[in-house]
mmCIF file as Biopython writes it, N, C-alpha, C and O atoms, coordinates in Angstrom:
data_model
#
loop_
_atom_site.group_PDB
_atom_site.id
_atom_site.type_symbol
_atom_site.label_atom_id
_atom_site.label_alt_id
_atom_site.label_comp_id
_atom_site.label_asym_id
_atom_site.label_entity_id
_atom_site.label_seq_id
_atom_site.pdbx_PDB_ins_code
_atom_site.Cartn_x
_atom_site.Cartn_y
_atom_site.Cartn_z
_atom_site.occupancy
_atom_site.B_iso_or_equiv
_atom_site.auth_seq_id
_atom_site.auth_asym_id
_atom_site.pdbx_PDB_model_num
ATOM 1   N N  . UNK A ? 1  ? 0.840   -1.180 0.000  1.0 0.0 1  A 1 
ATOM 2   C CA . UNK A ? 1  ? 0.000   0.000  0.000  1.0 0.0 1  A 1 
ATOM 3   C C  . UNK A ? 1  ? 0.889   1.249  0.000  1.0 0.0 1  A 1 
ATOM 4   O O  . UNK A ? 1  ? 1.697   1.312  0.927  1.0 0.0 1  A 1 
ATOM 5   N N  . UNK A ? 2  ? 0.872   2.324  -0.950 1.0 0.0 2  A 1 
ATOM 6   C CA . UNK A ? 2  ? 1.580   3.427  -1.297 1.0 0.0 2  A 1 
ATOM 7   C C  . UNK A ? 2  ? 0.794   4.753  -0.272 1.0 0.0 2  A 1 
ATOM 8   O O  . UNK A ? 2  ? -0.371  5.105  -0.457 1.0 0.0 2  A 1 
ATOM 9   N N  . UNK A ? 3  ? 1.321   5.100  0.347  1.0 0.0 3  A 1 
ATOM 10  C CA . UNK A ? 3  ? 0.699   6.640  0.876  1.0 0.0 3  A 1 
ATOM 11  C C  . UNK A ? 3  ? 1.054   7.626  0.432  1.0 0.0 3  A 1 
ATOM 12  O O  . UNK A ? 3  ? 2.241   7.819  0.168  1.0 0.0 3  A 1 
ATOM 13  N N  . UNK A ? 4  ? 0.070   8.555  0.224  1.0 0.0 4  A 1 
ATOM 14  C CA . UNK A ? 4  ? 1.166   9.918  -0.174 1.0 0.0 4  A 1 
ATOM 15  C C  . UNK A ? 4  ? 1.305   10.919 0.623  1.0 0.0 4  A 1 
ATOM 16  O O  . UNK A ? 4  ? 0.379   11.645 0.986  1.0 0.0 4  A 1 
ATOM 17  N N  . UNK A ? 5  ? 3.014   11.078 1.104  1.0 0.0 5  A 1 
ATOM 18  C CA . UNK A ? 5  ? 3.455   11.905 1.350  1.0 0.0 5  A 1 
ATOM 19  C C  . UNK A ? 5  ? 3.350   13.412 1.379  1.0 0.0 5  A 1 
ATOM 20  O O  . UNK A ? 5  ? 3.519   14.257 2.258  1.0 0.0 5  A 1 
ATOM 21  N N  . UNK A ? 6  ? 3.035   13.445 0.191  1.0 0.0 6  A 1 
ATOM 22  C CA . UNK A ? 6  ? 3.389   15.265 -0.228 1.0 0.0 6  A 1 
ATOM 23  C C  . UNK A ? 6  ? 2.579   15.830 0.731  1.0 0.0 6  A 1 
ATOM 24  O O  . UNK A ? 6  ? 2.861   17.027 0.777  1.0 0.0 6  A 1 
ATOM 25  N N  . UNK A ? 7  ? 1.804   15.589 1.437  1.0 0.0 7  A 1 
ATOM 26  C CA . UNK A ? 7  ? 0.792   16.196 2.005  1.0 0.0 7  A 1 
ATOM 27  C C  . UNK A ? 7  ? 1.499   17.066 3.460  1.0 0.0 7  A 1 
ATOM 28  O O  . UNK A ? 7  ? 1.356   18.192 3.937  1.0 0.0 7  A 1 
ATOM 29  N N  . UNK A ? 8  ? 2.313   15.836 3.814  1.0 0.0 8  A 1 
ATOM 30  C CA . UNK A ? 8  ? 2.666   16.195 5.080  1.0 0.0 8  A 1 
ATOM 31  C C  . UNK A ? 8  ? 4.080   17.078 4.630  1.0 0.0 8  A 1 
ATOM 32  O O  . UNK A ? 8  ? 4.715   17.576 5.559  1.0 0.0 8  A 1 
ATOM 33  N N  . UNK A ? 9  ? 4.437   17.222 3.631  1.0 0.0 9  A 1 
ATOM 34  C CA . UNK A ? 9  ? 6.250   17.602 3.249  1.0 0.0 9  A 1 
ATOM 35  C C  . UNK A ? 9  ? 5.785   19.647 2.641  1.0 0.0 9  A 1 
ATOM 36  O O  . UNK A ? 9  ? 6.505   20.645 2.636  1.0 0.0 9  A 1 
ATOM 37  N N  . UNK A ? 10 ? 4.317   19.456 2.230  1.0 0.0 10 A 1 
ATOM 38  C CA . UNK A ? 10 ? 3.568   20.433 1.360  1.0 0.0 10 A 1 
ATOM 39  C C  . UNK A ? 10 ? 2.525   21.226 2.393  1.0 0.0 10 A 1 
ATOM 40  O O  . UNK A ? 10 ? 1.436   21.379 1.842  1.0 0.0 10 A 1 
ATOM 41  N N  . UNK A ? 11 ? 2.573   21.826 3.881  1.0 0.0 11 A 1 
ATOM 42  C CA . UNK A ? 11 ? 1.089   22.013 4.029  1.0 0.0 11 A 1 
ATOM 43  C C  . UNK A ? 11 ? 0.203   23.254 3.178  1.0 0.0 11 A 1 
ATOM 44  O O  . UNK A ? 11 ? 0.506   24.348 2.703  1.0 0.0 11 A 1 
ATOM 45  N N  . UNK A ? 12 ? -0.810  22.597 3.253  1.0 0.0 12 A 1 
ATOM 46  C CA . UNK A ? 12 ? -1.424  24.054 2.360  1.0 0.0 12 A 1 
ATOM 47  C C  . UNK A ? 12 ? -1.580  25.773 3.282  1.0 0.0 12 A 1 
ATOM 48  O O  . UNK A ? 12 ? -1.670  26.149 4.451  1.0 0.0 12 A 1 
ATOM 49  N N  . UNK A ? 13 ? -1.533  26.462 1.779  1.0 0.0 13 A 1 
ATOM 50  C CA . UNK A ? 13 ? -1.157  27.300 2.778  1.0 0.0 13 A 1 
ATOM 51  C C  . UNK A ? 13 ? -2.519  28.134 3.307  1.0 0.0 13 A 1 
ATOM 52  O O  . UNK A ? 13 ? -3.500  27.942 2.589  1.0 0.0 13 A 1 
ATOM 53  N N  . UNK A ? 14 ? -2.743  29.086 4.525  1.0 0.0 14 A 1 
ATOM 54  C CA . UNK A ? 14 ? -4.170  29.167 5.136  1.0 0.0 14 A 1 
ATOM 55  C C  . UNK A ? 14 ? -4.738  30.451 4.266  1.0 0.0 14 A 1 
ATOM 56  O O  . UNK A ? 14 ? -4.270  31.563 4.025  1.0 0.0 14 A 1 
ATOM 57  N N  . UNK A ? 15 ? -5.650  29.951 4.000  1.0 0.0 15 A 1 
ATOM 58  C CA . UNK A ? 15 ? -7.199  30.660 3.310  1.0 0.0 15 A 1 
ATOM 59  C C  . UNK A ? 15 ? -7.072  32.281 3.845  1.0 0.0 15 A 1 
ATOM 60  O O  . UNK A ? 15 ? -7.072  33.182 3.006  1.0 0.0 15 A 1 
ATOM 61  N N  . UNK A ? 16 ? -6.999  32.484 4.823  1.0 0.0 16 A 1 
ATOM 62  C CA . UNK A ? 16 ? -7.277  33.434 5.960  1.0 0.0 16 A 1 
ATOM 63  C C  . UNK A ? 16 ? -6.472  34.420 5.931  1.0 0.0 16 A 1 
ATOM 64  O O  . UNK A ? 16 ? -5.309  34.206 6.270  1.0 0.0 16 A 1 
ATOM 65  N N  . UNK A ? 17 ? -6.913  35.893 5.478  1.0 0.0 17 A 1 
ATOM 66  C CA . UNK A ? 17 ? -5.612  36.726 6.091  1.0 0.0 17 A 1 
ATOM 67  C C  . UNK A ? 17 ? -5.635  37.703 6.802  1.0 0.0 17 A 1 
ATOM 68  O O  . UNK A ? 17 ? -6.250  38.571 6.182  1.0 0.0 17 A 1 
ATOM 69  N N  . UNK A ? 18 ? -5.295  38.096 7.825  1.0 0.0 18 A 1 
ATOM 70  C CA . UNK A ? 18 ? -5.726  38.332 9.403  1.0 0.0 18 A 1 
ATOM 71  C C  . UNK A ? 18 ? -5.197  39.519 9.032  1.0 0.0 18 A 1 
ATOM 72  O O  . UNK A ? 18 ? -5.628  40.481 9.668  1.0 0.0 18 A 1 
ATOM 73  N N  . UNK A ? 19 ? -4.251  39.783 8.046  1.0 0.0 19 A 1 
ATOM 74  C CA . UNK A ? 19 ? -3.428  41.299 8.357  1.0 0.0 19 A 1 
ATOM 75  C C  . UNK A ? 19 ? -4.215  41.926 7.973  1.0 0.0 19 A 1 
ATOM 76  O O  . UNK A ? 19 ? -3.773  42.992 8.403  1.0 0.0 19 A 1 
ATOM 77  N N  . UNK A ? 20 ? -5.423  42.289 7.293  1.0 0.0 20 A 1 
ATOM 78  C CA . UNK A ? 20 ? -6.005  43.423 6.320  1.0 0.0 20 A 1 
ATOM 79  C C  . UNK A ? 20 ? -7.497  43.134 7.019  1.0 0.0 20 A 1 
ATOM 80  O O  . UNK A ? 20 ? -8.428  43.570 6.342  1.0 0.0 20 A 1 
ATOM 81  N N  . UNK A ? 21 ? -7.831  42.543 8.122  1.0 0.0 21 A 1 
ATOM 82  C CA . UNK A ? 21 ? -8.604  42.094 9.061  1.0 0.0 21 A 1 
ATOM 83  C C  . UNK A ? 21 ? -9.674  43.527 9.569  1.0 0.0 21 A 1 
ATOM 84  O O  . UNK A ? 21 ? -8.965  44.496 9.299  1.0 0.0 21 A 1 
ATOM 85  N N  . UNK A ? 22 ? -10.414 43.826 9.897  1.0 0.0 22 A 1 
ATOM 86  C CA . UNK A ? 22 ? -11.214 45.233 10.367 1.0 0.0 22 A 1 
ATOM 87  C C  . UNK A ? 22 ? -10.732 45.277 11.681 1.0 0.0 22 A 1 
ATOM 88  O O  . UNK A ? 22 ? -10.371 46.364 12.133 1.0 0.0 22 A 1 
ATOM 89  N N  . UNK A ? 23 ? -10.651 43.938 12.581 1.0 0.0 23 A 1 
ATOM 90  C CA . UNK A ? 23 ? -10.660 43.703 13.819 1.0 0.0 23 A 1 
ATOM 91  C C  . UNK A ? 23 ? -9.530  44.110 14.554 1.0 0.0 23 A 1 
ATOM 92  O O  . UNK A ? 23 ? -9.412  44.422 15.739 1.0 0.0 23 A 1 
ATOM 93  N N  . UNK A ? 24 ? -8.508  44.033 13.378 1.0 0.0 24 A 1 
ATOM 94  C CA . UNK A ? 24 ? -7.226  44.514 13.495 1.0 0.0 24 A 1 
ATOM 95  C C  . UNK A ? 24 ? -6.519  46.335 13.862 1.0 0.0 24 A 1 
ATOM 96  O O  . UNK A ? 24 ? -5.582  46.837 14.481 1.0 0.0 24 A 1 
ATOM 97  N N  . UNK A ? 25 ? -7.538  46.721 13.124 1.0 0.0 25 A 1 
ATOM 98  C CA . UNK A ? 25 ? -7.320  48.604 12.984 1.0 0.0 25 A 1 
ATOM 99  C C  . UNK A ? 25 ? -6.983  49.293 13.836 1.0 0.0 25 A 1 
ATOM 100 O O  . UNK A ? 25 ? -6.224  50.229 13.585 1.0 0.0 25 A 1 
ATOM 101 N N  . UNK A ? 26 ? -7.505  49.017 15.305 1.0 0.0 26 A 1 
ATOM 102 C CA . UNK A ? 26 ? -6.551  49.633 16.417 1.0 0.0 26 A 1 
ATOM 103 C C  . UNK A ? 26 ? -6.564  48.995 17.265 1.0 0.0 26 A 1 
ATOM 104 O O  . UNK A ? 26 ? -7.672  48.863 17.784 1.0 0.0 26 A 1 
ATOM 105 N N  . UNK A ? 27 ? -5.399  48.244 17.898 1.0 0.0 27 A 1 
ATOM 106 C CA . UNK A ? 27 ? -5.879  47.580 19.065 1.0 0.0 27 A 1 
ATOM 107 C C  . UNK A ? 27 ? -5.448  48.213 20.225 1.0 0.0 27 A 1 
ATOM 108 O O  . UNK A ? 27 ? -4.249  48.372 20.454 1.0 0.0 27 A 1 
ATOM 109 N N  . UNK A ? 28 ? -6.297  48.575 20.950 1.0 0.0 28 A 1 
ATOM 110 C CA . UNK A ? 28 ? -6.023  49.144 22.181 1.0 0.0 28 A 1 
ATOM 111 C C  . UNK A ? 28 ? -5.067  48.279 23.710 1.0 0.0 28 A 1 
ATOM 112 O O  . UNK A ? 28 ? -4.437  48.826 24.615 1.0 0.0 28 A 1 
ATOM 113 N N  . UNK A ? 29 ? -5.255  47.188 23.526 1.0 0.0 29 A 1 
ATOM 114 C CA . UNK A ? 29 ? -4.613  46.371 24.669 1.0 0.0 29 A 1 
ATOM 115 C C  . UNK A ? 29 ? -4.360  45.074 24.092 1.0 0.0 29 A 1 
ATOM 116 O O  . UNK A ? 29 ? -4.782  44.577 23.048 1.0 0.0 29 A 1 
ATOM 117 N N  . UNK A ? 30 ? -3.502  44.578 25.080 1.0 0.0 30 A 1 
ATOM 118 C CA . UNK A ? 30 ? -3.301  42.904 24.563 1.0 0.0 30 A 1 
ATOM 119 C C  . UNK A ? 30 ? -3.557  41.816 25.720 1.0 0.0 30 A 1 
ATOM 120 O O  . UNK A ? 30 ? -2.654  41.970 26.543 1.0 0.0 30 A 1 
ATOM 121 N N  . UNK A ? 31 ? -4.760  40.370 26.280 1.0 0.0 31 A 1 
ATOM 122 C CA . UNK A ? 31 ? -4.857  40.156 26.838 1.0 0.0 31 A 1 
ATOM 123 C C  . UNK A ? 31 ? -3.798  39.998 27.644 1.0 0.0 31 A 1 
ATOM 124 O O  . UNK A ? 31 ? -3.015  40.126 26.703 1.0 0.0 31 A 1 
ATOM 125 N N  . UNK A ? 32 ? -2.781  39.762 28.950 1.0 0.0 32 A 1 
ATOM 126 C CA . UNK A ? 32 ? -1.147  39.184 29.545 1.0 0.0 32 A 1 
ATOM 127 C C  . UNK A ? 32 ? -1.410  37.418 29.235 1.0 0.0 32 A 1 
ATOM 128 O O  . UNK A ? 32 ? -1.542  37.063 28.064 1.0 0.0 32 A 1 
ATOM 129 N N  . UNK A ? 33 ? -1.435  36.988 29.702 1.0 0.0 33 A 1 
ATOM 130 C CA . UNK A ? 33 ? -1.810  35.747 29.532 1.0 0.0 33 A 1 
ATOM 131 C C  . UNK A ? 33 ? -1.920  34.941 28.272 1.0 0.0 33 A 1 
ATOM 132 O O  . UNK A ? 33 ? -1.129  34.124 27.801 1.0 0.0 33 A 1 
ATOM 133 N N  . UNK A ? 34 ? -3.113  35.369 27.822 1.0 0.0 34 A 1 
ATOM 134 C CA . UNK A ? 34 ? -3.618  34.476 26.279 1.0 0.0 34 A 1 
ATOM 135 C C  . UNK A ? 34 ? -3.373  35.422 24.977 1.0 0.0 34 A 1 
ATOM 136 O O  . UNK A ? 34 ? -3.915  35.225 23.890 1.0 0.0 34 A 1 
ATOM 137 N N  . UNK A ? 35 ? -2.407  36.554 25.283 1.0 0.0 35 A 1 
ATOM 138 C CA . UNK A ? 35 ? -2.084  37.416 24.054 1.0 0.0 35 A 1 
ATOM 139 C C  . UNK A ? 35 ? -3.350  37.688 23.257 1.0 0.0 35 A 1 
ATOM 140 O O  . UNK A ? 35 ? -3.162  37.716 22.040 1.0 0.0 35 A 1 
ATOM 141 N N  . UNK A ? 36 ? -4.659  37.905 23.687 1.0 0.0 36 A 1 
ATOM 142 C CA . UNK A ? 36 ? -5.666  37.961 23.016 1.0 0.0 36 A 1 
ATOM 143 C C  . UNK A ? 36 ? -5.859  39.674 22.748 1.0 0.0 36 A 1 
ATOM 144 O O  . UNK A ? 36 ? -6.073  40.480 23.653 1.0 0.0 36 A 1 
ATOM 145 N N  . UNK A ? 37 ? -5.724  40.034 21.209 1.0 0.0 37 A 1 
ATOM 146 C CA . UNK A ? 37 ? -5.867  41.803 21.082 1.0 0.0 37 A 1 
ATOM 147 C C  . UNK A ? 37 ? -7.222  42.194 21.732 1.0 0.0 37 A 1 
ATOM 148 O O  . UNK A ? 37 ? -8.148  41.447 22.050 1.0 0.0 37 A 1 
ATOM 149 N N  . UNK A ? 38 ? -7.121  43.511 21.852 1.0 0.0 38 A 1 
ATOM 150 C CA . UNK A ? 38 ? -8.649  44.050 22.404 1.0 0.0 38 A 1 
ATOM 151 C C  . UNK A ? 38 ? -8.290  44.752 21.544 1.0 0.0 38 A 1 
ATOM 152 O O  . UNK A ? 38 ? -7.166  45.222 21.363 1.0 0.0 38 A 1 
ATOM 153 N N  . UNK A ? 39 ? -9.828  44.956 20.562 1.0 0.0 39 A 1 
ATOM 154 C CA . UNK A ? 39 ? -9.792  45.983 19.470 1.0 0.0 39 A 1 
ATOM 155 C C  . UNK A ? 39 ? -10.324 47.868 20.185 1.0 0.0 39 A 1 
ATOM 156 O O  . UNK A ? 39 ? -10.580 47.830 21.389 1.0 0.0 39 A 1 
ATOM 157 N N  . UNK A ? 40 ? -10.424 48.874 19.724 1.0 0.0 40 A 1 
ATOM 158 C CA . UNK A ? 40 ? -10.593 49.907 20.291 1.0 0.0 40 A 1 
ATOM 159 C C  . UNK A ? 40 ? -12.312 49.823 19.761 1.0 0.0 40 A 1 
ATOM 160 O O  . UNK A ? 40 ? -12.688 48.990 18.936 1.0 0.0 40 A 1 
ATOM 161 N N  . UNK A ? 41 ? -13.177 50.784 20.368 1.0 0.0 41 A 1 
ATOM 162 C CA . UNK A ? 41 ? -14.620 50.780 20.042 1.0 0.0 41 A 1 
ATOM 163 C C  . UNK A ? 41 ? -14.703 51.240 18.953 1.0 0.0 41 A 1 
ATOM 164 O O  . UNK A ? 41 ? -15.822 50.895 18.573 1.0 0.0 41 A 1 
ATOM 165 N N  . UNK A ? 42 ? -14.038 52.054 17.846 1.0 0.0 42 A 1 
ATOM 166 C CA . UNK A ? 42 ? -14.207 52.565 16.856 1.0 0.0 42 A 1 
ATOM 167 C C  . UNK A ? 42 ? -13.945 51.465 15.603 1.0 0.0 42 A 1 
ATOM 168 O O  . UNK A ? 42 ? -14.558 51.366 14.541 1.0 0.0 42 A 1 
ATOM 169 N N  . UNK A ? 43 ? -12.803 50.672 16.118 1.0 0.0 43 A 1 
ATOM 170 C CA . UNK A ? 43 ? -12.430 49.260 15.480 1.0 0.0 43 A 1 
ATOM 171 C C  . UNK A ? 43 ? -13.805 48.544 15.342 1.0 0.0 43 A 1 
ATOM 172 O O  . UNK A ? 43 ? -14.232 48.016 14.315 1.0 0.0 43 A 1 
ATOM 173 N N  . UNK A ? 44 ? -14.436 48.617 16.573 1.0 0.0 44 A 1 
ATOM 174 C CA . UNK A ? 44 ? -15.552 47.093 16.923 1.0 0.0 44 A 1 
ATOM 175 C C  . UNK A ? 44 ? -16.751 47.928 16.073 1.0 0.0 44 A 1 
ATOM 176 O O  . UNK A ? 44 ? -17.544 47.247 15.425 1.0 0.0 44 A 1 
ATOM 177 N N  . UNK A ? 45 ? -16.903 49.551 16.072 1.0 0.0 45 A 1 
ATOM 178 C CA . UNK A ? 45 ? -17.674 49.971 15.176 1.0 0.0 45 A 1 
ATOM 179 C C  . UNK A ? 45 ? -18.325 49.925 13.819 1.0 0.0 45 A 1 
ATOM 180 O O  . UNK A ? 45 ? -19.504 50.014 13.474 1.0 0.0 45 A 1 
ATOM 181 N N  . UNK A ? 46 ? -16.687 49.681 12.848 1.0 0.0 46 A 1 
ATOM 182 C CA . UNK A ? 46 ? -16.305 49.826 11.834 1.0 0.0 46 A 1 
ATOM 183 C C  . UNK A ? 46 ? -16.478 48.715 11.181 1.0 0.0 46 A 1 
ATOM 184 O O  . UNK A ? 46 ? -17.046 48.727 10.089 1.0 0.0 46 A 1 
ATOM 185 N N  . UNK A ? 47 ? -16.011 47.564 11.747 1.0 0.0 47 A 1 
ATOM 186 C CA . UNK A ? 47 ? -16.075 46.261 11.838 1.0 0.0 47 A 1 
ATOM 187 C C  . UNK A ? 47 ? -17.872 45.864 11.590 1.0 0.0 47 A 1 
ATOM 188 O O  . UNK A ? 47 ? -18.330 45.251 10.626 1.0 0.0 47 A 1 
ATOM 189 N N  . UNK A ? 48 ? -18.765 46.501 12.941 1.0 0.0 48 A 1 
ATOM 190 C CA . UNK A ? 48 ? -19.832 45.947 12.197 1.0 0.0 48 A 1 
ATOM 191 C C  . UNK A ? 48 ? -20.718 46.854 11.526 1.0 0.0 48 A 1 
ATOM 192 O O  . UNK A ? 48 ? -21.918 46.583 11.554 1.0 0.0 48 A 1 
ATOM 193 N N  . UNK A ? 49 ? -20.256 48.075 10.819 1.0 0.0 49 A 1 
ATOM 194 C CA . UNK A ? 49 ? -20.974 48.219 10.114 1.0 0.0 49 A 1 
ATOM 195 C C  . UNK A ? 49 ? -20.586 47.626 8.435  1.0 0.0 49 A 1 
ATOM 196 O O  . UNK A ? 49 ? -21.340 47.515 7.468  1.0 0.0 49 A 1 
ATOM 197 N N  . UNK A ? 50 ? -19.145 47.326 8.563  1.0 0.0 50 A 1 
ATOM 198 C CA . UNK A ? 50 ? -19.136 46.759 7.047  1.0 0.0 50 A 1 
ATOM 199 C C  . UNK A ? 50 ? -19.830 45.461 7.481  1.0 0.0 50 A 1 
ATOM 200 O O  . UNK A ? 50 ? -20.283 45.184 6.371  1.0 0.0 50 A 1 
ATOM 201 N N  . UNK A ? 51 ? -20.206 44.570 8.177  1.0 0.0 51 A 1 
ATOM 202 C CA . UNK A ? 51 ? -21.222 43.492 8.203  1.0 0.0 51 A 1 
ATOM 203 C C  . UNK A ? 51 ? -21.763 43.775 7.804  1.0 0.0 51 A 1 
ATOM 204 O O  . UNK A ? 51 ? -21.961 43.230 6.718  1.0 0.0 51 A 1 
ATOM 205 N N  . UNK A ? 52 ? -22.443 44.686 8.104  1.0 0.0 52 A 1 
ATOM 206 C CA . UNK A ? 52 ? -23.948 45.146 7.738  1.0 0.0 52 A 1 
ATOM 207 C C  . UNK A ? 52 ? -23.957 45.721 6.518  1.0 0.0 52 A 1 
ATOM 208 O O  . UNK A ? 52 ? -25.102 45.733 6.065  1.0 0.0 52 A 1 
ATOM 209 N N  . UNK A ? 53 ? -23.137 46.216 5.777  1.0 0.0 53 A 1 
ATOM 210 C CA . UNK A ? 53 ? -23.360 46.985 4.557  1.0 0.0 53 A 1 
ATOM 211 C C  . UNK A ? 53 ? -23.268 45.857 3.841  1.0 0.0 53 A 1 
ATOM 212 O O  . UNK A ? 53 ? -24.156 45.634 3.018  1.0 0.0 53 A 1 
ATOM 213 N N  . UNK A ? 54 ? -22.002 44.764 4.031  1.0 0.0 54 A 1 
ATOM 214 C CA . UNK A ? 54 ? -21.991 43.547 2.960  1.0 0.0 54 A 1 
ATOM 215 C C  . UNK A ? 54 ? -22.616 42.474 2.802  1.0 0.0 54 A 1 
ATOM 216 O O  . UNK A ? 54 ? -22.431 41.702 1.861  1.0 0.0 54 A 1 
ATOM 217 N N  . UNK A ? 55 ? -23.847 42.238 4.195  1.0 0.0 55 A 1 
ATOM 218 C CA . UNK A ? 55 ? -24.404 40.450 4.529  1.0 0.0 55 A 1 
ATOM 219 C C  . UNK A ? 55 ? -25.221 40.735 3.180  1.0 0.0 55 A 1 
ATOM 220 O O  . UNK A ? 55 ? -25.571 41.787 2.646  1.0 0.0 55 A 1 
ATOM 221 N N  . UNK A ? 56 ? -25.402 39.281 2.812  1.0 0.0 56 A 1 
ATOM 222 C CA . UNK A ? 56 ? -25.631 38.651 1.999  1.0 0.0 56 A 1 
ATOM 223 C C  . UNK A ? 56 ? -27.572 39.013 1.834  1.0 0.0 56 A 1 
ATOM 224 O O  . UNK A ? 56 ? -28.287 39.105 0.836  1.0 0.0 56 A 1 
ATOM 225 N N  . UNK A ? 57 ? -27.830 39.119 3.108  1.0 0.0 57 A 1 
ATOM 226 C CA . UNK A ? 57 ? -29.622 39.375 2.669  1.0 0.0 57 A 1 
ATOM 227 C C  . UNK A ? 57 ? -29.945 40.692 3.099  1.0 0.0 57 A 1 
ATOM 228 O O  . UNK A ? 57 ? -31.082 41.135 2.933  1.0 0.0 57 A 1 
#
């Protein structure tokens, strides 16, 4: 039985790109612990109004 390799030698690379992110735009703090950003309110603003301008219905 042949396996293929390439998979594990190749990973794909991620879909996702966090840098150009809305959530990203200002972050005001960083959790200590779990390095989790806190975005600023104008960030969390901005963020959902392009939701809202782009959802689908």
């Amino acid at each position: 039985m042949t396996t293929d390799k390439s998979k594990e030698k190749f990973p794909a690379n991620p879909v996702e790109r966090h840098d150009t992110a809305a959530w990203r735009g200002h972050i005001e703090s960083v959790k200590p612990q779990s390095n989790v950003p806190i975005p600023s309110e104008e960030s969390v603003h901005n963020a959902k109004e392009w939701v809202d301008t782009n959802s689908l219905s």
